[in-house]
Every structure is written in C-alpha cells, then in structure tokens.
MARROPA-447127 format. One record per residue (C-alpha): residue in three letters; x, y, z. Coordinates in steps of 0.001 Angstrom, whole numbers, padded with zeros to 6 digits, always signed. Last residue first. Layout:
BEGIN
AlaXYZ
...
***
This chain:
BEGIN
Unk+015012+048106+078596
Unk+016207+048395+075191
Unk+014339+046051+073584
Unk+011437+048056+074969
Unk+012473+050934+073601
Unk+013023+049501+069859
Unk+009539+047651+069658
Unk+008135+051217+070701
Unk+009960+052742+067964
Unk+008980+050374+065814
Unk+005382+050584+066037
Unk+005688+054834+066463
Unk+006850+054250+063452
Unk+004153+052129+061740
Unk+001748+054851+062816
Unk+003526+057459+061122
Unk+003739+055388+057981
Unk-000085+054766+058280
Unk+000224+058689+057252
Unk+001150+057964+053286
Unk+002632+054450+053099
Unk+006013+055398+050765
Unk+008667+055631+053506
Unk+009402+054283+056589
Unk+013224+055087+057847
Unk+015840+053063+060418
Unk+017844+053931+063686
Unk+018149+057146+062430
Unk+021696+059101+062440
Unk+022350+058516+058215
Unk+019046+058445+057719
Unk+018575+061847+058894
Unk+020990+063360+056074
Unk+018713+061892+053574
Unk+019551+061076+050203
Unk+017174+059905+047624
Unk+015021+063425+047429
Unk+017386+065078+045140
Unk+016531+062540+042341
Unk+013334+063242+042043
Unk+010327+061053+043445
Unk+010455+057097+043235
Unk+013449+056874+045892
Unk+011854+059400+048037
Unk+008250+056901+048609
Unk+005695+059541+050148
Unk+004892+060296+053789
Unk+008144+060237+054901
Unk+009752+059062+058151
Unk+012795+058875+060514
Unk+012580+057071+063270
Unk+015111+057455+065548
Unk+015908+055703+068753
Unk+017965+057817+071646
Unk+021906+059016+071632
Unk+020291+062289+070722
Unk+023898+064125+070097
Unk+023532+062608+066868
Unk+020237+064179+066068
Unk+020886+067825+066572
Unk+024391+066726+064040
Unk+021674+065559+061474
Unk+019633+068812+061381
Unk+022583+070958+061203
Unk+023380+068722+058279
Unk+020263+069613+056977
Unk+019330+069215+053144
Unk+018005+066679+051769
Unk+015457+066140+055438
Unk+015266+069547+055450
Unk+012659+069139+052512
Unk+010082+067482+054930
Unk+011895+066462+058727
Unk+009686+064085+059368
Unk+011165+062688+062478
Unk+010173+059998+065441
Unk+012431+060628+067962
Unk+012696+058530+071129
Unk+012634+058532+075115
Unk+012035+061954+076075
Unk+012281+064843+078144
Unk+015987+065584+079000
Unk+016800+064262+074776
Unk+014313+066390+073716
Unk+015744+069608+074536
Unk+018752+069648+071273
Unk+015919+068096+069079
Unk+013176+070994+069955
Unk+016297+073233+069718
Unk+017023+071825+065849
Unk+013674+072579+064653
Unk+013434+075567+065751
Unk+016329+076569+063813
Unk+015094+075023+060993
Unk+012258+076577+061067
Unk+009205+075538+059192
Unk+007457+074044+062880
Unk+005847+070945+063694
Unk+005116+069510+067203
Unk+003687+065802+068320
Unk+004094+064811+071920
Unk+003353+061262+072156
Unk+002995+059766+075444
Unk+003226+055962+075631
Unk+000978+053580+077135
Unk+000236+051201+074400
Unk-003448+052301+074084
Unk-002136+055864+074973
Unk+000746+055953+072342
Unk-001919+054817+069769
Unk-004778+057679+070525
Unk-001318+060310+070232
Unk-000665+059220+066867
Unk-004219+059122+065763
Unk-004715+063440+066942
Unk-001158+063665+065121
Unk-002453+062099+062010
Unk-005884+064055+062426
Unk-003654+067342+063354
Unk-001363+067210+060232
Unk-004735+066801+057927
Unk-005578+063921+056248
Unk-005936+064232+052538
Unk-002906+062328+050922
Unk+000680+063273+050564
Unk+001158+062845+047081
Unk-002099+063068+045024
Unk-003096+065463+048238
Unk-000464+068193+046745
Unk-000555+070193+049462
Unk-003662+070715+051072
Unk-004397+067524+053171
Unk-000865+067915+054852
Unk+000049+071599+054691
Unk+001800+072188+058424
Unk+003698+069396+056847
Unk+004782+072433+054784
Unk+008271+072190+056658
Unk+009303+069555+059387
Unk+007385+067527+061664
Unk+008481+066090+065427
Unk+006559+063774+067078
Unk+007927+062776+070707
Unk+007981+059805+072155
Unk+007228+060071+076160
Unk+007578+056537+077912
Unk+011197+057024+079432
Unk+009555+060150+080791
Unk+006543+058144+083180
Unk+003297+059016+082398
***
C-alpha cells in the first residue's frame, strides 16, 4: 500500500504484558490479539498498520525519529513513559504527523501521577478508559484525521 496509508502502532513498557498484568485493569487480550484486530481494521479501510512494542525508551524514541520517512500517523501507548518522557515528547514534535495517544485504562481515575502526560501535550488528541476498543477507536480518528488532511 501506498506510504501516506501506513499508521504505525507503537506500545510502550509492560504492554508486552497485556492479558497478564493486572487483567482487572488492562483486560485479558493479549498485545498480539489487539495488534492482530488493529491490523484486520487498517486493511478493511485500506490502511497498513505496523504495530511494534518495545521497554526501551531509547528504542522507543528511534522508532518515532524513523517513522516520520515511512508513515502517515502515530498512534502511541507509551505505558509509564507516557508520565515521564520528555525525550519521548520532543521524538514526537519533530513528527509533524497525527497523534493518537492512548491508554488502556482511565489516568484521571488511577493515581495522581498518571494525570499528566507529556504525549498529550504533542498528540492531536488521547482515548482513555475503553480497555483495547480504545485502540480501535484510534486508529478511527486517526484515519478521520488523514483524510481531512488530504
């Protein structure tokens, strides 16, 4: 498919965990079934989705500093780096692409370290609370946001 159709996926730390960690929380589906979904949606709309995770924020930040050659969007859950990265945040400002950023559970009904975000501040806007369908939603939006674009 054509690059300015290629979304790409990007998960943070212990997402690697999903249906293991803390399932009252995050759930029981496995990272690969959401990203296994994610990449079924992109088709039927005709979008690539490349999906990666890693627990480096180092890696984390070259996957962001590459993207913006390869594709279109960001959609981002960046875990615990999310309340913590500025590194994180300045990868994503030299983007200059939509941004979804994304969390599985609701942040502003969890502890208080979890209500700011350093990726909010650069995404383009943030779905919190539904669980994986949140994934889905983004990839929604960011779709809604290319096309506008275009």
């Amino acid at each position: 498919m054509n690059k300015l159709n290629n979304i790409l996926v990007i998960n943070g730390p212990n997402l690697n965990l999903l249906g293991e960690r803390e399932p009252s929380i995050y759930g029981d589906k496995k990272l690969e079934d959401i990203e296994k979904n994610l990449i079924e949606l992109g088709t039927k709309n005709l979008y690539d989705i490349d999906c990666v995770q890693s627990n480096y924020e180092g890696k984390l930040i070259e996957i962001i500093q590459n993207a913006s050659r390869s594709h279109s969007g960001i959609i981002i859950n960046a875990g615990g780096y999310s309340h913590t990265s500025i590194a994180l945040m300045d990868a994503l400002k030299s983007f200059n692409k939509p941004i979804i950023e994304v969390h599985m559970s609701n942040i502003y009904r969890r502890e208080n370290f979890r209500h700011e975000s350093y990726i909010s501040k650069v995404a383009n806007g943030c779905i919190c609370g539904f669980g994986d369908l949140g994934y889905e939603l983004a990839v929604y939006s960011i779709i809604r946001l290319l096309e506008k674009r275009n």
